[in-house]
ZADO-1210 file (C-alpha; in nm, 4 decimals, padded with zeros to 6 digits):
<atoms>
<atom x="01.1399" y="02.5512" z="02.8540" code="UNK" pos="1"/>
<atom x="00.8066" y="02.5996" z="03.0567" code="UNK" pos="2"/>
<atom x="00.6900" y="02.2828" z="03.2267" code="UNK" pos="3"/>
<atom x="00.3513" y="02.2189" z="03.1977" code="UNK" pos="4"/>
<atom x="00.2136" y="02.3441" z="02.8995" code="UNK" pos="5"/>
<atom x="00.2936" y="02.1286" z="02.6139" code="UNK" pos="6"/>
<atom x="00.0112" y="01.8926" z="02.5506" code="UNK" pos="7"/>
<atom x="00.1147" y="01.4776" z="02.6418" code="UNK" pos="8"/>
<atom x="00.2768" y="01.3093" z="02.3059" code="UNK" pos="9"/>
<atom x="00.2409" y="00.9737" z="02.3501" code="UNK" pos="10"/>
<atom x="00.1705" y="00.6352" z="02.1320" code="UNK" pos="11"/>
<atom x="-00.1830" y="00.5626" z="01.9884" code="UNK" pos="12"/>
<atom x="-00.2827" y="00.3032" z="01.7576" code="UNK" pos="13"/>
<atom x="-00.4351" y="00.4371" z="01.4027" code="UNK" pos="14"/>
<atom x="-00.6394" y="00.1820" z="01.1484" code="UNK" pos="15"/>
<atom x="-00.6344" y="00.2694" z="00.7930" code="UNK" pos="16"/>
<atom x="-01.0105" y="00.2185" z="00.6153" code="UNK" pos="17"/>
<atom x="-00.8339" y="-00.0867" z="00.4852" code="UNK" pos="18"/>
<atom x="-00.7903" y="-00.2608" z="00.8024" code="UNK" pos="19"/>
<atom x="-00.4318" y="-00.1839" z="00.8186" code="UNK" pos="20"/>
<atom x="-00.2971" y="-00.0757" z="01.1258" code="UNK" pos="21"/>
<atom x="00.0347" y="00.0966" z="01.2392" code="UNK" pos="22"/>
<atom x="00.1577" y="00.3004" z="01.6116" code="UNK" pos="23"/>
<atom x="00.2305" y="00.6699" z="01.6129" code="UNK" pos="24"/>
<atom x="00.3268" y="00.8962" z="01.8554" code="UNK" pos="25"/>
<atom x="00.0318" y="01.1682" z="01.9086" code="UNK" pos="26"/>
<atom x="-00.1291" y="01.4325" z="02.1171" code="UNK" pos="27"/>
<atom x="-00.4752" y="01.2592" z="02.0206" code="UNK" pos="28"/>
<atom x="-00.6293" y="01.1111" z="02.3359" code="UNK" pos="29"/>
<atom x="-00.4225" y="00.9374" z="02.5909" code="UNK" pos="30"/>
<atom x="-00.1559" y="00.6404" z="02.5589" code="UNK" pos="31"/>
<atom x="-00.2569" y="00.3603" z="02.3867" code="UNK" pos="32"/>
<atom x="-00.6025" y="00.5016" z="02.2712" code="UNK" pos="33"/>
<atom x="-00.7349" y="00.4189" z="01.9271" code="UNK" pos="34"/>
<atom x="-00.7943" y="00.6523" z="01.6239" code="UNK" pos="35"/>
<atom x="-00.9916" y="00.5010" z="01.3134" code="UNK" pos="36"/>
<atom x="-00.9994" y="00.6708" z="01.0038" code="UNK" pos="37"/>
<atom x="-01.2953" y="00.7277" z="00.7694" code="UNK" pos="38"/>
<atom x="-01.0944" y="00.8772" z="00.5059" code="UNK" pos="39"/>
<atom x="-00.6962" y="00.8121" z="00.4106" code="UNK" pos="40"/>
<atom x="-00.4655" y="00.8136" z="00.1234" code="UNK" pos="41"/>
<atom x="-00.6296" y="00.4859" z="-00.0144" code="UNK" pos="42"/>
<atom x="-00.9663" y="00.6198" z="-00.0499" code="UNK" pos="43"/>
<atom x="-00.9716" y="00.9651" z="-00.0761" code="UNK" pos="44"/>
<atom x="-01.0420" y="01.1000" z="-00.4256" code="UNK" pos="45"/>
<atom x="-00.6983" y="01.3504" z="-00.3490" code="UNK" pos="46"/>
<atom x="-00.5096" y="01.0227" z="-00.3758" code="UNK" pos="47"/>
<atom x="-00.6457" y="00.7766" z="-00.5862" code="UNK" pos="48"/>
<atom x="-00.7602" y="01.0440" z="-00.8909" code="UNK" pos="49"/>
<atom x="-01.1338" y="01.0183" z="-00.8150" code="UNK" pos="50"/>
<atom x="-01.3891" y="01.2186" z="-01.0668" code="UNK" pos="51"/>
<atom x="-01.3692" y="01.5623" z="-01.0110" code="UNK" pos="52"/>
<atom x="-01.7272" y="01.7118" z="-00.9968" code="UNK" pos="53"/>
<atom x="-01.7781" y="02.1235" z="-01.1306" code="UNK" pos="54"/>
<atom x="-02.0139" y="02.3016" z="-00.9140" code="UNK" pos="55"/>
<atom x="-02.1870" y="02.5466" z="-01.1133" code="UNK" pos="56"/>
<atom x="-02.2723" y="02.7890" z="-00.8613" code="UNK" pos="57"/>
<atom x="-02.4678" y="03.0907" z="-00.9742" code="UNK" pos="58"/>
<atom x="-02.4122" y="02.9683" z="-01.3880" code="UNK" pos="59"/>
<atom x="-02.1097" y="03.0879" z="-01.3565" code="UNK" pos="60"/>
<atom x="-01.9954" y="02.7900" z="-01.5410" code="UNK" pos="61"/>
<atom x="-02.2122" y="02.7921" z="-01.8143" code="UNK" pos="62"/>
<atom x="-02.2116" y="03.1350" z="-01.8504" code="UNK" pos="63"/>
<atom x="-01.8375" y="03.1039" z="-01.9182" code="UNK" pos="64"/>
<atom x="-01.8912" y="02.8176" z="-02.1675" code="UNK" pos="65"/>
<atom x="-02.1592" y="02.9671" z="-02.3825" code="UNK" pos="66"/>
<atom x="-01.9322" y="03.3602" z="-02.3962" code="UNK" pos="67"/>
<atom x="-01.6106" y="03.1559" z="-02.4869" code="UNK" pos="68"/>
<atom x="-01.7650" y="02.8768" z="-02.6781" code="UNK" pos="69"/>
<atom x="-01.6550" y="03.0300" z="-03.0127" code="UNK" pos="70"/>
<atom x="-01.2690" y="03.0816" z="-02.8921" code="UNK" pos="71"/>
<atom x="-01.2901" y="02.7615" z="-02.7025" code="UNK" pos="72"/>
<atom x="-01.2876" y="02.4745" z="-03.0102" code="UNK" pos="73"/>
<atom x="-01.1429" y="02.2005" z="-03.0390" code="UNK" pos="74"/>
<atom x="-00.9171" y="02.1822" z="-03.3475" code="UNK" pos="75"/>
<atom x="-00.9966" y="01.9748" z="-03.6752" code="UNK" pos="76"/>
<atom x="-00.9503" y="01.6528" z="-03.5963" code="UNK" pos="77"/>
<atom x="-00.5994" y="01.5022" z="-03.8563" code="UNK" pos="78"/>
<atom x="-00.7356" y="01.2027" z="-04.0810" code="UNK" pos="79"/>
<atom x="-00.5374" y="00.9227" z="-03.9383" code="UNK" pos="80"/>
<atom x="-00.5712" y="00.7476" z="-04.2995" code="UNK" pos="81"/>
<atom x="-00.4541" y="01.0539" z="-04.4986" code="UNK" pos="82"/>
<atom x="-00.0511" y="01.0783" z="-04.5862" code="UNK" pos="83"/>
<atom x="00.1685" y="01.3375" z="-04.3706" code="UNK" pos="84"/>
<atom x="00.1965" y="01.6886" z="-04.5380" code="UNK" pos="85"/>
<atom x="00.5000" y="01.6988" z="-04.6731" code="UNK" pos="86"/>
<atom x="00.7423" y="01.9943" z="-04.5185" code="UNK" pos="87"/>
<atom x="00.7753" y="02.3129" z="-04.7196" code="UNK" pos="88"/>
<atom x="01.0793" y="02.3833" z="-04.8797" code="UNK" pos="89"/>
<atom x="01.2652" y="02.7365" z="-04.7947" code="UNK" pos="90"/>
<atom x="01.3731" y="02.9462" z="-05.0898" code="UNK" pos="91"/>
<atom x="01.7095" y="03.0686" z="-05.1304" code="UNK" pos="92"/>
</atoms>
C-alpha cells in the first residue's frame, strides 16, 4: 500500500439536531473536531414520513390530471348499511 495518500481517519464528535451526541471515526476535520448536524434521521421528512409536496413544473401535472381524469375515478363508494351481495351460484 502507498504511504501517504489516504486521507487521516480519526475520531470526531457528531451532535444529532436533538442534542444527542455520539464519537465516530472520520476523515472530517482533524481528531477530536466537532460536526453538528442540521438535518438527521429524526427530522428529515425521508425518515419521519413528512408531506410530500408535487411540483408542477411546466403543468405537467395538471395536464396529466385533466387527460386521465375520466380513466382515473375513484370507484362507487359500497353502502356500509346495505347487506353483502350474496355469491352467485354456478350451474351444473
Amino acid at each position: 500500500m502507498k504511504s501517504d495518500i489516504h486521507p487521516n481517519y480519526h475520531p470526531i464528535k457528531v451532535i444529532m439536531t436533538d442534542g444527542t451526541e455520539y464519537t465516530t471515526y472520520s476523515t472530517y476535520g482533524s481528531e477530536g473536531d466537532v460536526l453538528r448536524l442540521d438535518i438527521d434521521s429524526k427530522t428529515h421528512p425521508a425518515w419521519t414520513g413528512g408531506d410530500q409536496k408535487l411540483l408542477d413544473r411546466g403543468g405537467r401535472v395538471s395536464r396529466f390530471n385533466s387527460r386521465f381524469a375520466g380513466l382515473m375515478g375513484a370507484a362507487p363508494a359500497a353502502d356500509a348499511d346495505a347487506p353483502a351481495a350474496a355469491p352467485a351460484k354456478k350451474k351444473r
